[in-house]
DRENDO-1510 file (C-alpha; in Angstrom, 1 decimal, always signed):
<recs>
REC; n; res; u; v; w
REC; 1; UNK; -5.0; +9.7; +29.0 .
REC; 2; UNK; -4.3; +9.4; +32.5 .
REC; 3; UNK; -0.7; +8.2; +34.3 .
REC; 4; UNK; -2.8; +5.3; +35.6 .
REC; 5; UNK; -2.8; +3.6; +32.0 .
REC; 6; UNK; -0.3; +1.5; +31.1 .
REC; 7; UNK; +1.3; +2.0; +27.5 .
REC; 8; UNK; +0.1; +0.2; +24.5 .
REC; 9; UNK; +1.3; +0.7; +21.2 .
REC; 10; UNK; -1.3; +2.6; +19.0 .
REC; 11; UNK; -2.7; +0.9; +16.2 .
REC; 12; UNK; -1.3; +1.9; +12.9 .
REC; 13; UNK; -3.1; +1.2; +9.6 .
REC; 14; UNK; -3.1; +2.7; +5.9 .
REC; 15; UNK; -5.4; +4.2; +3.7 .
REC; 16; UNK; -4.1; +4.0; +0.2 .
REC; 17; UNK; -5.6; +6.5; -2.4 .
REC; 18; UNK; -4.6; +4.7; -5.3 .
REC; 19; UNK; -3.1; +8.2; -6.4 .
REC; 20; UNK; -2.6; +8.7; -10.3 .
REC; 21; UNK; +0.7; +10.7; -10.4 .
REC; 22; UNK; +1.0; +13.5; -13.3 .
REC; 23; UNK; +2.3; +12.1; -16.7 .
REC; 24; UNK; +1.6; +8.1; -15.0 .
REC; 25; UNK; -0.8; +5.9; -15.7 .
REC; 26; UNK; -3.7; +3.8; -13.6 .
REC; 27; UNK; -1.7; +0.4; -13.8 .
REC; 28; UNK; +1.8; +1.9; -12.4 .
REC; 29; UNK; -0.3; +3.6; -9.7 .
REC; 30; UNK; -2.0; +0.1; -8.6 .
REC; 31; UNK; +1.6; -1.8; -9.1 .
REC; 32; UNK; +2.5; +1.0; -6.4 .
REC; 33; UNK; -0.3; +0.0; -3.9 .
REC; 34; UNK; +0.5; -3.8; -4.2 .
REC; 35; UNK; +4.2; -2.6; -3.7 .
REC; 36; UNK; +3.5; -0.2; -0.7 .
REC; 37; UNK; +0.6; -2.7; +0.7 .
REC; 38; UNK; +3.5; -5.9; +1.1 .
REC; 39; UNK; +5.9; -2.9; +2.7 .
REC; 40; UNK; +3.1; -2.0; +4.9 .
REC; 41; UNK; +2.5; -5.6; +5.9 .
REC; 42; UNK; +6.7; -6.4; +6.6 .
REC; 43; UNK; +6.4; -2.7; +9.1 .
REC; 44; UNK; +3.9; -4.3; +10.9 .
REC; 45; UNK; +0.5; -2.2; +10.0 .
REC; 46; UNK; -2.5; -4.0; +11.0 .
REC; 47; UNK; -4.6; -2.5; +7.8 .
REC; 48; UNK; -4.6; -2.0; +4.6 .
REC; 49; UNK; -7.8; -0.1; +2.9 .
REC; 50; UNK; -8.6; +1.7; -0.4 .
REC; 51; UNK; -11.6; +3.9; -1.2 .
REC; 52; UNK; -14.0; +4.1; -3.9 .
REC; 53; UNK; -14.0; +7.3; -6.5 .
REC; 54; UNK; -15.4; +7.7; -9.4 .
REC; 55; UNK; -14.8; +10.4; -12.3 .
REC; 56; UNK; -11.3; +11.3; -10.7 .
REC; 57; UNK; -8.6; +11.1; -13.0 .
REC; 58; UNK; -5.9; +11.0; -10.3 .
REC; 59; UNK; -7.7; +8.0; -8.3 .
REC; 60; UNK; -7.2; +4.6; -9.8 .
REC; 61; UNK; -8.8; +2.6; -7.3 .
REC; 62; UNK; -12.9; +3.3; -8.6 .
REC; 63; UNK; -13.4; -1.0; -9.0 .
REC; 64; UNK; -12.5; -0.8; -5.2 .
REC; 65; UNK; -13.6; -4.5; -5.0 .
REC; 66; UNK; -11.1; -5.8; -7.3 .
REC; 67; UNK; -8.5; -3.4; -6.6 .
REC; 68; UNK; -9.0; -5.1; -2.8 .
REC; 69; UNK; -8.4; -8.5; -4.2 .
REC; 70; UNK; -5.2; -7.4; -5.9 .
REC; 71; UNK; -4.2; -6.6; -2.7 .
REC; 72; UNK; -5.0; -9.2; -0.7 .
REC; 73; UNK; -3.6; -12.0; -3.2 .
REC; 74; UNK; -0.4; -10.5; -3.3 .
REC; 75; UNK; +0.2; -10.1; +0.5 .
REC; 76; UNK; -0.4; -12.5; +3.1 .
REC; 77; UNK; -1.1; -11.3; +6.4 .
REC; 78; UNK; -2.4; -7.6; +6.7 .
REC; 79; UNK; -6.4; -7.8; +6.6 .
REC; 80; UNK; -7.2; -5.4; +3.1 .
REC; 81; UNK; -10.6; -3.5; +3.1 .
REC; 82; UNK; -12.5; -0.9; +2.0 .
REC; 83; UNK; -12.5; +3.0; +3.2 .
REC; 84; UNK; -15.0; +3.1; +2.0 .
REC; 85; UNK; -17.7; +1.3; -0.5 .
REC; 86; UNK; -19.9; +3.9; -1.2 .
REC; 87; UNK; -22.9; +1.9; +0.0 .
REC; 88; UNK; -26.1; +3.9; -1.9 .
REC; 89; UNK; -24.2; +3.8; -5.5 .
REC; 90; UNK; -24.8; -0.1; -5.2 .
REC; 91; UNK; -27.5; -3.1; -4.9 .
REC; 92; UNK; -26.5; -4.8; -1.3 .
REC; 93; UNK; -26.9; -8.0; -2.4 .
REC; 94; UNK; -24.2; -7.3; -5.0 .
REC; 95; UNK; -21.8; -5.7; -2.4 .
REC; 96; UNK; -22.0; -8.6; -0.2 .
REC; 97; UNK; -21.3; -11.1; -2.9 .
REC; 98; UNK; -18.4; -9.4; -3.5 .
REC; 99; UNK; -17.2; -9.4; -0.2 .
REC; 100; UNK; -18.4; -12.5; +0.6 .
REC; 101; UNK; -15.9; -14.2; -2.5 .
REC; 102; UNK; -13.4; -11.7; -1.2 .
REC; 103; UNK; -14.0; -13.4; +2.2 .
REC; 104; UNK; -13.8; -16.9; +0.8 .
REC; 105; UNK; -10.3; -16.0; -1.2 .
REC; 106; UNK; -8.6; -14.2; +2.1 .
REC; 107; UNK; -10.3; -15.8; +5.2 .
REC; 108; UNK; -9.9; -13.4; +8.1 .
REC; 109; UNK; -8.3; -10.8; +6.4 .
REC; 110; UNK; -11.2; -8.8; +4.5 .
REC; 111; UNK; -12.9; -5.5; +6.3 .
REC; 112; UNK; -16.2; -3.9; +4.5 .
REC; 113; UNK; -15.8; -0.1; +5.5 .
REC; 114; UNK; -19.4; +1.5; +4.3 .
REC; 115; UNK; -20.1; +5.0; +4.0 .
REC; 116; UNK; -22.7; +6.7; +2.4 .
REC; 117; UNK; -21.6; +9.6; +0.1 .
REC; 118; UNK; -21.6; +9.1; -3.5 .
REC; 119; UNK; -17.9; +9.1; -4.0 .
REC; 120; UNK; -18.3; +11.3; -6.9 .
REC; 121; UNK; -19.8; +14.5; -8.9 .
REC; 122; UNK; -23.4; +14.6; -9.8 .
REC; 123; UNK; -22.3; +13.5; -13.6 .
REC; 124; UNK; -21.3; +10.2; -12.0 .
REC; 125; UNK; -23.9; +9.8; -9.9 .
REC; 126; UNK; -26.5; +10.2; -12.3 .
REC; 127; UNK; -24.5; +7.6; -14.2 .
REC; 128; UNK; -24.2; +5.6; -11.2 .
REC; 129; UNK; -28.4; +5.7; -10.8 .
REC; 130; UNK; -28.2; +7.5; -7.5 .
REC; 131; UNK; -30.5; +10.5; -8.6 .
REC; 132; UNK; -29.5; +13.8; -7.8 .
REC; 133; UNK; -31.6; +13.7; -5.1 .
REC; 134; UNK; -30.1; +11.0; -3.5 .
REC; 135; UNK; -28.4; +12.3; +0.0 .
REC; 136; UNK; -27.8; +9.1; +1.7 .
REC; 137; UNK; -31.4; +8.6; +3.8 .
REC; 138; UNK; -31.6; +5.3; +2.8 .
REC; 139; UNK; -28.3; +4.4; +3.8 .
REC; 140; UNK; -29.9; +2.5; +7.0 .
REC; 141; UNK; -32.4; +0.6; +4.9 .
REC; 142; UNK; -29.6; -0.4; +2.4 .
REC; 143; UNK; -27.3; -1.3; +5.5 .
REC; 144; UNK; -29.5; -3.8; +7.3 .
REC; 145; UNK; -30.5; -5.0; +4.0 .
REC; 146; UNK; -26.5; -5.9; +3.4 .
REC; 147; UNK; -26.4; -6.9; +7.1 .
REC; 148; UNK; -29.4; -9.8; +6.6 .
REC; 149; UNK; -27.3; -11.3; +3.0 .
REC; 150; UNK; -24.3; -12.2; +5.9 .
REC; 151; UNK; -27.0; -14.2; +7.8 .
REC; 152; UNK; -26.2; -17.5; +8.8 .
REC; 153; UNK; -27.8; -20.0; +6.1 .
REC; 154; UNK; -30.4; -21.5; +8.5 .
REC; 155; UNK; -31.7; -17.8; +9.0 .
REC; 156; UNK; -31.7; -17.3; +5.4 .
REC; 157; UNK; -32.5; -20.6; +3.8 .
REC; 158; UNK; -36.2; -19.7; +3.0 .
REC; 159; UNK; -35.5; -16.4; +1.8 .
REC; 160; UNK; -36.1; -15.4; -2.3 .
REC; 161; UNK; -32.7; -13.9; -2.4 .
REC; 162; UNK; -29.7; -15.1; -1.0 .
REC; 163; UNK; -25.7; -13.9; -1.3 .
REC; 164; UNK; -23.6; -17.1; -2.2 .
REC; 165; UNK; -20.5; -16.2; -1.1 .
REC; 166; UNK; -21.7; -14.7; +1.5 .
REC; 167; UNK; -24.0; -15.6; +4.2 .
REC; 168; UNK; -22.9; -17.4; +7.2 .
REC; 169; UNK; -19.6; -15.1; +6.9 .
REC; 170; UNK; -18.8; -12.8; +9.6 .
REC; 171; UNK; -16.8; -9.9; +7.9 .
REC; 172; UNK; -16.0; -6.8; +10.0 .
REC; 173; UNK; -18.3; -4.1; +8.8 .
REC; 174; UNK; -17.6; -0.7; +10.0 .
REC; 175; UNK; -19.2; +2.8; +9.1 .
REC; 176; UNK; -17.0; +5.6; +7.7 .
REC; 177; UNK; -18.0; +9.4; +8.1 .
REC; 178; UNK; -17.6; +13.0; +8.4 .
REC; 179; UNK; -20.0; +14.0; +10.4 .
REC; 180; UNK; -22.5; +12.7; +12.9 .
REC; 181; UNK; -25.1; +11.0; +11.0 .
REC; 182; UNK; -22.7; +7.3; +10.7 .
REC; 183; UNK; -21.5; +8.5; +14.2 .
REC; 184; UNK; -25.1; +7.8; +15.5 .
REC; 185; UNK; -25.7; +4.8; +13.5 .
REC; 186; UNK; -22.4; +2.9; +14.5 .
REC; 187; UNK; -23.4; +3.9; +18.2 .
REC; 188; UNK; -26.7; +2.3; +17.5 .
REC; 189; UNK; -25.7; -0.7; +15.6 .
REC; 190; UNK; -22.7; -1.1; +18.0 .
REC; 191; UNK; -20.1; -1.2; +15.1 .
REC; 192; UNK; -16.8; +0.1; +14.8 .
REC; 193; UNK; -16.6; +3.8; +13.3 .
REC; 194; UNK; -13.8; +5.6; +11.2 .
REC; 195; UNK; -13.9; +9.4; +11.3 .
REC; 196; UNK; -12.6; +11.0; +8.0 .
REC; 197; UNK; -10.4; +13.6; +10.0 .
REC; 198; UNK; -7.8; +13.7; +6.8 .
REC; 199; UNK; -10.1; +15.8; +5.1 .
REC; 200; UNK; -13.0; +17.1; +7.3 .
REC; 201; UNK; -11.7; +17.3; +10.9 .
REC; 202; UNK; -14.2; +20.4; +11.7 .
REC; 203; UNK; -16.7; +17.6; +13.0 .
REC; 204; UNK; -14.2; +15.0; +14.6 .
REC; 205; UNK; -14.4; +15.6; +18.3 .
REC; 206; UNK; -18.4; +15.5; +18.2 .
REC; 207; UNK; -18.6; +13.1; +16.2 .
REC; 208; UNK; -16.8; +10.8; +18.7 .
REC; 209; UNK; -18.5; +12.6; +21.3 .
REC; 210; UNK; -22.0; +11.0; +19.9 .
REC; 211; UNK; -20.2; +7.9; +19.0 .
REC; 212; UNK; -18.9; +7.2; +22.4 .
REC; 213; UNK; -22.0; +8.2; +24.7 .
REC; 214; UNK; -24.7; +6.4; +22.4 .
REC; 215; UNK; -22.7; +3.1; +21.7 .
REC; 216; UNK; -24.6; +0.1; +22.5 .
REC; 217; UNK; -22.9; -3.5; +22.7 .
REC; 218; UNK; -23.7; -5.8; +20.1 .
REC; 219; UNK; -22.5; -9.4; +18.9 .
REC; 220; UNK; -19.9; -7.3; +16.4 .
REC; 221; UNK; -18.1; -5.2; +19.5 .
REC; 222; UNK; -18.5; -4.5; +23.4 .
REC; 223; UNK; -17.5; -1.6; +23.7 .
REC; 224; UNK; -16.6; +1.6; +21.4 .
REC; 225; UNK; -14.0; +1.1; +18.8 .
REC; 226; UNK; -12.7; +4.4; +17.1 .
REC; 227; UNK; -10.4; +4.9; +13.8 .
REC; 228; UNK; -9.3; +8.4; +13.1 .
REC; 229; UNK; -7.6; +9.2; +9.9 .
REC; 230; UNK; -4.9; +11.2; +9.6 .
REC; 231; UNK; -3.1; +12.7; +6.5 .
REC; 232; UNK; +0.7; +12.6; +6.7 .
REC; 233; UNK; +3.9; +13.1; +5.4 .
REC; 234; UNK; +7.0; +12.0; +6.9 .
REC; 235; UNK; +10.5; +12.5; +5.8 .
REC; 236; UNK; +13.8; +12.3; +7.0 .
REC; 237; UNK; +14.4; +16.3; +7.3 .
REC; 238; UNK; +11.2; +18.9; +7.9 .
REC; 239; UNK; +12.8; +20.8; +5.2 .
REC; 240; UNK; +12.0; +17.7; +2.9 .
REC; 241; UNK; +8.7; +16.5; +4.2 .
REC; 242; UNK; +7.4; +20.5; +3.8 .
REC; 243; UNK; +8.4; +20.2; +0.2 .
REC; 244; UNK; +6.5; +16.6; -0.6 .
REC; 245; UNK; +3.5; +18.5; +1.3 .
REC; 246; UNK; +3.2; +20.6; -1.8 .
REC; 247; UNK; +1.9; +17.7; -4.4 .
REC; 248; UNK; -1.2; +17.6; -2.1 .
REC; 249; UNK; -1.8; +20.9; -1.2 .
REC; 250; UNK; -1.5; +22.1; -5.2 .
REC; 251; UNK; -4.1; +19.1; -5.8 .
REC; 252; UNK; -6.3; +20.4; -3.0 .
REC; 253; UNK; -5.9; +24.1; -4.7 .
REC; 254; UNK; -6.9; +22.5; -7.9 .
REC; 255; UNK; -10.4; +20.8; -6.3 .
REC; 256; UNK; -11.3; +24.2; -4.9 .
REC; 257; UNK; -11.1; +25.8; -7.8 .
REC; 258; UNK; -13.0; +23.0; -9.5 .
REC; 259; UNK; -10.5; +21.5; -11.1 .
REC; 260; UNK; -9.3; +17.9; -10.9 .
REC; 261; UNK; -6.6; +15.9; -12.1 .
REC; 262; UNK; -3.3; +13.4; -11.5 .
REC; 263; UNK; -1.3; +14.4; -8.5 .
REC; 264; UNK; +1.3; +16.8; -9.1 .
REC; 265; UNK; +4.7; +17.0; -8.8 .
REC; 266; UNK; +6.5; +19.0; -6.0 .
REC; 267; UNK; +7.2; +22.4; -5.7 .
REC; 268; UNK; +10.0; +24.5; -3.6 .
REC; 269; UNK; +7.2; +26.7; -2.3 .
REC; 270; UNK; +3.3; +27.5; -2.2 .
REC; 271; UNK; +4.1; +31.1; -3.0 .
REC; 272; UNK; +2.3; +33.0; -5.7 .
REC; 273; UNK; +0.4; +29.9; -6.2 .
REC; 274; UNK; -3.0; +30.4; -4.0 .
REC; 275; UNK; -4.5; +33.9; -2.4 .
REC; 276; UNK; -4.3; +34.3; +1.1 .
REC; 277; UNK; -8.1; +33.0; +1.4 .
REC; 278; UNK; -7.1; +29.6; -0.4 .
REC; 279; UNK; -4.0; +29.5; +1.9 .
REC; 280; UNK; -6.1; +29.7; +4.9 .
REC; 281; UNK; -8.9; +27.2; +4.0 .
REC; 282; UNK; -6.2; +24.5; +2.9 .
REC; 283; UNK; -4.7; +24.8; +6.5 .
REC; 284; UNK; -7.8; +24.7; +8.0 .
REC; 285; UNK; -8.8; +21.5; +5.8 .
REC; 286; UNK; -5.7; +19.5; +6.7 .
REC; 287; UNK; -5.6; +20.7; +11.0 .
REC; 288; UNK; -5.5; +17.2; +11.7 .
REC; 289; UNK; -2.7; +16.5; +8.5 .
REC; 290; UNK; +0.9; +15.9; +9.9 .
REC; 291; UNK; +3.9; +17.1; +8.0 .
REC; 292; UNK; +7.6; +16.6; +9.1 .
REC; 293; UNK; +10.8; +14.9; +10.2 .
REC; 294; UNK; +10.6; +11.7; +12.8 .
REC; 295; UNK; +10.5; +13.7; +15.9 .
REC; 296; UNK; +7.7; +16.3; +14.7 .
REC; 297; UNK; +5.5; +13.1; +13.4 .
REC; 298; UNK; +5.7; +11.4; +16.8 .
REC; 299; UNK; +4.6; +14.5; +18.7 .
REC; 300; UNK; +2.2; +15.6; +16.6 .
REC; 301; UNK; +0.9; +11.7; +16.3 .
REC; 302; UNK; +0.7; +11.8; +20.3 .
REC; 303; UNK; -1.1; +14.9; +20.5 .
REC; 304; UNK; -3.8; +13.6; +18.3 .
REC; 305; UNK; -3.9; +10.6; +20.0 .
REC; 306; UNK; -4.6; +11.9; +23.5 .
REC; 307; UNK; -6.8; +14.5; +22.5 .
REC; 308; UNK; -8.9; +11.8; +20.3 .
REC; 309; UNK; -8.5; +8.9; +22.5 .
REC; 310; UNK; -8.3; +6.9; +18.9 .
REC; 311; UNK; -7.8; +3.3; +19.1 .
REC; 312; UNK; -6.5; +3.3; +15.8 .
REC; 313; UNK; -5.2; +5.8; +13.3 .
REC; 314; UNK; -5.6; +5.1; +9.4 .
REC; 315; UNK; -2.7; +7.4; +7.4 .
REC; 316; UNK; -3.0; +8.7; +4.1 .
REC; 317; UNK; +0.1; +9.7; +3.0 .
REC; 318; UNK; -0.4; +11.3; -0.6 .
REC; 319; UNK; +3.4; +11.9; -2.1 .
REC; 320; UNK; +3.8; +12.1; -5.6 .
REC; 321; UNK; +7.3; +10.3; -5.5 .
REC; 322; UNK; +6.6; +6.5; -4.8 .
REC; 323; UNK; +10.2; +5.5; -3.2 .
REC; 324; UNK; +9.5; +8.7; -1.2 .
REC; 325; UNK; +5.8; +7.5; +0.0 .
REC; 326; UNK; +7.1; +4.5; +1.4 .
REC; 327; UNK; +10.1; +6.3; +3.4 .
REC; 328; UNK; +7.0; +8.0; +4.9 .
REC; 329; UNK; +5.2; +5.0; +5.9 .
REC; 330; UNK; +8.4; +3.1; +7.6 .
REC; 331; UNK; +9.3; +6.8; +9.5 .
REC; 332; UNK; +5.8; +5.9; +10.9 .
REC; 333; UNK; +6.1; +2.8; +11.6 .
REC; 334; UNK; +9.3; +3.3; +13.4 .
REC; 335; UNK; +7.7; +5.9; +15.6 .
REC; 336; UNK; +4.4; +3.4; +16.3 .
REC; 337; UNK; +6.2; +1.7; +19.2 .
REC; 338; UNK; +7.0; +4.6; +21.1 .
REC; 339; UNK; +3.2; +6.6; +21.1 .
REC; 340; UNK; +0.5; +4.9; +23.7 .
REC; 341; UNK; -2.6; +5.5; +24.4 .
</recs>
């Protein structure tokens, strides 16, 4: 950032983890996405985007495809995606059908976010015909193989296999990671890259470091386009955003210890409930998590956007209480106009 710049408002967008709330159910969770998605869309965020899971029972959104045309047919104008399809757990051609009807439903509204983890534990993946050796080397094969079914039909029309819907459609692909490998890629490909900061921000400033420097223009983008995301809760008093904070930190307790399950209600404190080590590694997961009132949201919103240089920021905001999730994402939205980058 430098005085020279004039002020633009910062991009906001949401990633919606289809969270199964303790004692719910998956249906009330994904009449809660439609609900928040057409909130989001009236507060002026420019995405929408859910991510694909499998073998979580407090995820709902596994069919990430279908859950993404649930979405889009019941808003009109925010563009609905994925963050991410788990590219290796699938046949490309059967991805970009999928986005391709997806495409032909919602014209100019659809984004395929790819990344290349399996989503999962090794019981699903083994289900999911990964292999356990899988580790995501031939996510650049699968990728230009996915690539070539959006081909225009005279570049495709004497190939075997072709994706009807599909090719001749130009949907917005970008690559999702947590560490350099999709960094490198997205800089070679010259497509747009989303950093998982919510939940691995150890890697984030490299990351964009290798992005930036090795980015070469393409058809898809000109120059470098970056999405950080950013877990965070938002209330009207610290005091009460602290407290929401708690559903996700007890979930995040309960994955360490190897233990998963719906998201859990609220508690008035932390205390007695993880060791000091746990305590420690939670903060550390969530650095780049932002937790309080409309005034500590904005600055801590501007200091990740001046020290990441982010065009966009994707929030997660993971509250058990729904009327209480979408408070948090119109606080946001009403701070949005006064951060620039």
């Amino acid at each position: 950032m430098t005085s020279s710049q004039p002020a633009q408002p910062v991009t906001f967008s949401v990633l919606d983890l289809a969270s199964i709330t303790m004692g719910s159910t998956p249906a009330v969770s994904l009449q809660h996405s439609l609900d928040l998605a057409r909130h989001a869309e009236k507060w002026g965020y420019h995405r929408f985007w859910l991510a694909e899971h499998h073998n979580m029972p407090g995820i709902a959104s596994s069919a990430t495809s279908v859950v993404i045309g649930h979405i889009a047919a019941g808003t009109s104008t925010i563009r609905v995606g994925s963050g991410g399809i788990m590219l290796p757990n699938h046949a490309p051609l059967v991805i970009a059908e999928q986005f391709g009807t997806l495409e032909s439903l919602f014209p100019n509204r659809i984004d395929l976010g790819l990344g290349r983890a399996p989503g999962s534990d090794q019981a699903a993946s083994r289900v999911l015909r990964r292999g356990l050796g899988a580790g995501g080397e031939d996510f650049p094969a699968l990728l230009s193989e996915l690539r070539s079914y959006f081909n225009p039909p005279e570049a495709s029309i004497n190939t075997a296999v072709r994706a009807i819907p599909g090719e001749g459609l130009n949907i917005p692909i970008w690559l999702l990671g947590s560490s350099g490998f999709s960094a490198q890629l997205a800089a070679q490909l010259g497509l747009p890259f989303a950093f998982a900061s919510h939940f691995a921000p150890d890697y984030l400033l490299p990351a964009l470091e290798l992005y930036r420097t090795g980015f070469r223009p393409s058809e898809a983008l000109d120059k470098p386009h970056v999405m950080v995301g950013v877990g965070i809760i938002a209330a009207d008093t610290e005091q009460e955003a602290k407290r929401h904070a708690t559903s996700q930190q007890q979930a995040f307790l309960n994955m360490i210890r190897g233990r998963f399950g719906q998201l859990p209600p609220p508690v008035e404190s932390m205390d007695g409930l993880w060791s000091p080590h746990e305590e420690a590694a939670l903060l550390k997961q969530f650095s780049y998590s932002v937790v309080g009132n409309p005034e500590q949201v904005k600055t801590k919103l501007q200091a990740i956007i001046n020290e990441t240089g982010a065009d966009e920021l994707i929030m997660a905001s993971q509250i058990f209480d729904h009327s209480a999730r979408l408070r948090s994402y119109e606080i946001i939205s009403e701070v949005r106009e006064q951060l620039s980058r």
